[in-house]
N, C-alpha and C positions, 0 to 999 in steps of 0.2 A: 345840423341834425335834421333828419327827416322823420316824422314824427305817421307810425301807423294805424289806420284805425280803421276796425273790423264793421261787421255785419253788428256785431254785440257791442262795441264803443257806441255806434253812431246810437242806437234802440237806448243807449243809457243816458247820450247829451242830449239827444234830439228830444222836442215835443211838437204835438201839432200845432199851438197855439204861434208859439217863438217860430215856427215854419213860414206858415200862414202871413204872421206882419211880414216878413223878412221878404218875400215874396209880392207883396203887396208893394212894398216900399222900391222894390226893385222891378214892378211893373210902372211906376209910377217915372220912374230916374231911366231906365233902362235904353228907351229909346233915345237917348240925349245923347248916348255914346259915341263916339269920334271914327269907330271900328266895329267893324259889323261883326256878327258871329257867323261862321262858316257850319255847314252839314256834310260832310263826307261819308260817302257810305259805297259799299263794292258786295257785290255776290262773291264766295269761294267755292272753289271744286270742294265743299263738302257739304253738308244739311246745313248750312247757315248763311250769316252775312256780318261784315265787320262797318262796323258806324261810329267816325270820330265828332266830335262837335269841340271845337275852338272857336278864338278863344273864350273862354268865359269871364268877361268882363263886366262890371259896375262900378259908377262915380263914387267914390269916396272910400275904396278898398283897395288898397296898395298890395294886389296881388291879381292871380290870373288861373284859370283852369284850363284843361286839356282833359277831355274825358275818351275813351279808349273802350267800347262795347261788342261784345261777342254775341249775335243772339242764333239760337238753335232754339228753333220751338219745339222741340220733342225733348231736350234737357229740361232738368230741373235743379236750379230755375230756369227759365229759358232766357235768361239775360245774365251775363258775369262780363266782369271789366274792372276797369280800375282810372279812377280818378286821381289826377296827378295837380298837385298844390300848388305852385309859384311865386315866390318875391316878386312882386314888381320894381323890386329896387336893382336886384342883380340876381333873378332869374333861378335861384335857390330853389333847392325842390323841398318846400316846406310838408307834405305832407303825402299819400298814397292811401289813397279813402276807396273803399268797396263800394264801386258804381251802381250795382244792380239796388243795393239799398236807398243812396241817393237818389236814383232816377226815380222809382217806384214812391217815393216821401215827395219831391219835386214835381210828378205829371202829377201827381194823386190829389195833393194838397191844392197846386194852383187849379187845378178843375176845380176842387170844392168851393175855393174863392172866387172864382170864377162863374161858376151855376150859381150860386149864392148872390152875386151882384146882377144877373141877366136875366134869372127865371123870376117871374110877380109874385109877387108875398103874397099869402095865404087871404084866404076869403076875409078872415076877421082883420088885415093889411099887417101882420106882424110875421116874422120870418118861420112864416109854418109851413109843411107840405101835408097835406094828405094822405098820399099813398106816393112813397120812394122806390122808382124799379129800377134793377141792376140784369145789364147782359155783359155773361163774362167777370167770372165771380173769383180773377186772381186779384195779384198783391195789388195794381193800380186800383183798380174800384175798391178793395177793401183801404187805401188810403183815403180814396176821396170821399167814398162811405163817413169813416174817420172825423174827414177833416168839416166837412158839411155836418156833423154833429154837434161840432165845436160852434158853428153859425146859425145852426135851424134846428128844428125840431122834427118831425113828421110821425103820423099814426101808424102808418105801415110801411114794411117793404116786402117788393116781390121779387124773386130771383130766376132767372133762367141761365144755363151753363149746359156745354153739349157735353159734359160731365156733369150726370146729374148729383150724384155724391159731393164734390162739389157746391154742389149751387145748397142743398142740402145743410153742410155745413155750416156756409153762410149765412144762411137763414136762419142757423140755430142761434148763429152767435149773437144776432141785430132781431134774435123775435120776429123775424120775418118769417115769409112761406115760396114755396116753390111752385112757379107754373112751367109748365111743356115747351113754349115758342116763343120767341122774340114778339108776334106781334100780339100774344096775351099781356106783357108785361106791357108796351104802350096804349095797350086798350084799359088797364087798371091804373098806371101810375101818372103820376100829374108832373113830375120831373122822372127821366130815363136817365142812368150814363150807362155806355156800350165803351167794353174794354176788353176785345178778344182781339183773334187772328184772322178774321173774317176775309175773304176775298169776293165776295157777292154779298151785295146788300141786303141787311138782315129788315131794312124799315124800309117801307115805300110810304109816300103821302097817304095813300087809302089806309095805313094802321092808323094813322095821328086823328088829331085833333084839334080844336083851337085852345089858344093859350098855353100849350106844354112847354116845356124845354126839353131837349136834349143836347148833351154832353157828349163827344163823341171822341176815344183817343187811340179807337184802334187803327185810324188811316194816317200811321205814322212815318212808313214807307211805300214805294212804289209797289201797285198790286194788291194792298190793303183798302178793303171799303165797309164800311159798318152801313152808313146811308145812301140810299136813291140820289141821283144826280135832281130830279124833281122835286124832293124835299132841302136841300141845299140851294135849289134858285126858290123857291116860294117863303124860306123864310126868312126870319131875319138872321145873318148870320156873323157869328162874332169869331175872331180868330189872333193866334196869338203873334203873326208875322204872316204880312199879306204874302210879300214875296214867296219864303221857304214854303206857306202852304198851297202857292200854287206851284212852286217847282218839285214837292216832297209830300206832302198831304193829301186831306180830304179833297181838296180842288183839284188838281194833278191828276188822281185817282180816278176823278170820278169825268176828267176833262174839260172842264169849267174855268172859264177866264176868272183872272184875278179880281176884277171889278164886281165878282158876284158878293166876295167879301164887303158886309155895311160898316165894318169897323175892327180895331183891334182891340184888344182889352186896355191895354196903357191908357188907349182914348178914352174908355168907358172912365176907369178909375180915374184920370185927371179928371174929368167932366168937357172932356172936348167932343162926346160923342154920347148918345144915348143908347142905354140897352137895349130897351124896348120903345116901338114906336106906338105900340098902344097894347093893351093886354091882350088882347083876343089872338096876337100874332105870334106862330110857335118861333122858338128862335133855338138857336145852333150854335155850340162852343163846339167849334172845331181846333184844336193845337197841336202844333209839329212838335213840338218842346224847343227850347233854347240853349245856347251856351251860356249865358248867366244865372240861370236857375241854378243848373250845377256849382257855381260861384255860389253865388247866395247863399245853401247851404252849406255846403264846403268849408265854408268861411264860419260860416255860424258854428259850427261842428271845431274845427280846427279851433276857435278861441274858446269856447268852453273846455276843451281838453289840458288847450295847456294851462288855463286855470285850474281844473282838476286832476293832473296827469294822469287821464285816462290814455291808452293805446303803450306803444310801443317804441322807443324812438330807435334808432341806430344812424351812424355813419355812412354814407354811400359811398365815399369820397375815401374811405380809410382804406 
């Protein structure tokens, strides 16, 4: 039986917290893997582009993903697909999960774990921010918003979106405020994450400052850039697969050799690698996404279901 589950299942099993370790635990094992994950992605003669990622693999889960992505940025949402579930025993299609939900829980949440482990704790050394700024005020930043709440605290956030209503919105929800320009929100916030469509860089080194971080997830595909190629070589930059982000990412985009990357995050969380090389230095979460993110959850999702028989099951085979 193949076992389905919605936009609405996933928002009933899922939490950020249970996200968050799973994600952790699977940054920490992932690189160990024997088989690498693949990124495939193609333009179509229509407003979009079609992007698979296989397989989705981690050690101690007798099964495998294959995720299938539609994105159309002028739809809404501009991401639909469908994540498809696998035995690893014999190849069973155990489950067909609503990608756009996963993906957006999966980039959103590992940024949060992510910024949380690279940007320096707060003046009094405890996981505090000051002022949190947001560019690009869809479902990924309101995830990693989310999941960084679960991790830190902070006084303020400020929001910019070329939708101001929008940016608005979100600011209502999180007590934050709206500024006009990307580089108002890096001249007020002491941690940024940028989560748009951007094709020209929204930051140059002259917005920043010492000590920031920023989070950066909109140079996901080719032609996408949120940051200056200048602020990518002068900081320290952390990324979630050297390779894919310089053949697919921020690096690729911006045309910068692999070796500008100072580390992966795996590194960081085993402790084979240091976040920071001293505070004063801005440093940069750059991530293409992976094919075992989608595992990680997927899987998480799929065994709370069938502990609860949340979703749908049927036949495929009948």
């Amino acid at each position: 039986m193949t076992r389905i589950l919605t936009r609405t299942d996933l928002l009933e099993l899922l939490n950020p917290h249970d996200c968050i370790q799973a994600l952790r635990e699977g940054f920490a094992t992932a690189p160990r893997s024997a088989v690498s994950g693949q990124r495939v992605r193609t333009d179509l003669p229509f407003p979009g582009t079609a992007t698979a990622l296989l397989p989705g693999l981690l050690p101690g889960i007798d099964g495998y993903t294959v995720k299938v992505n539609a994105k159309f940025p002028g739809a809404a949402p501009a991401l639909r697909g469908v994540i498809c579930l696998h035995s690893g025993t014999d190849g069973a299609l155990l489950a067909l999960i609503d990608s756009a939900t996963i993906t957006a829980w999966r980039t959103g949440l590992a940024a949060a774990l992510a910024t949380d482990l690279i940007a320096r704790p707060g003046s009094d050394g405890a996981h505090t921010v000051g002022v949190l700024g947001v560019i690009g005020a869809g479902a990924q930043a309101e995830l990693t918003v989310q999941g960084l709440g679960t991790l830190r605290s902070w006084n303020h956030l400020v929001v910019h979106d070329t939708d101001r209503q929008r940016a608005t919105d979100f600011a209502d929800r999180y007590g934050g405020s709206v500024v006009s320009t990307p580089g108002q929100v890096a001249a007020e916030a002491d941690i940024v994450v940028l989560a748009t469509w951007a094709r020209q860089p929204l930051l140059h080194l002259r917005d920043l400052r010492p000590h920031q971080h920023l989070t950066t997830l909109g140079a996901d595909e080719p032609g996408k850039q949120e940051l200056a190629a200048e602020v990518l070589t002068y900081a320290r930059l952390i990324v979630d697969d050297v390779a894919l982000v310089a053949a697919h990412g921020a690096l690729a985009n911006a045309g910068l050799p692999a070796t500008t990357a100072a580390a992966c995050l795996s590194e960081v969380i085993r402790g084979d690698a240091p976040a920071r090389c001293h505070n004063q230095k801005i440093t940069v979460y750059a991530p293409v996404g992976l094919p075992w993110q989608d595992l990680a959850l997927s899987w998480l999702a799929y065994q709370q279901a069938a502990t609860t028989g949340t979703g749908t099951t049927l036949d495929l085979l009948s």
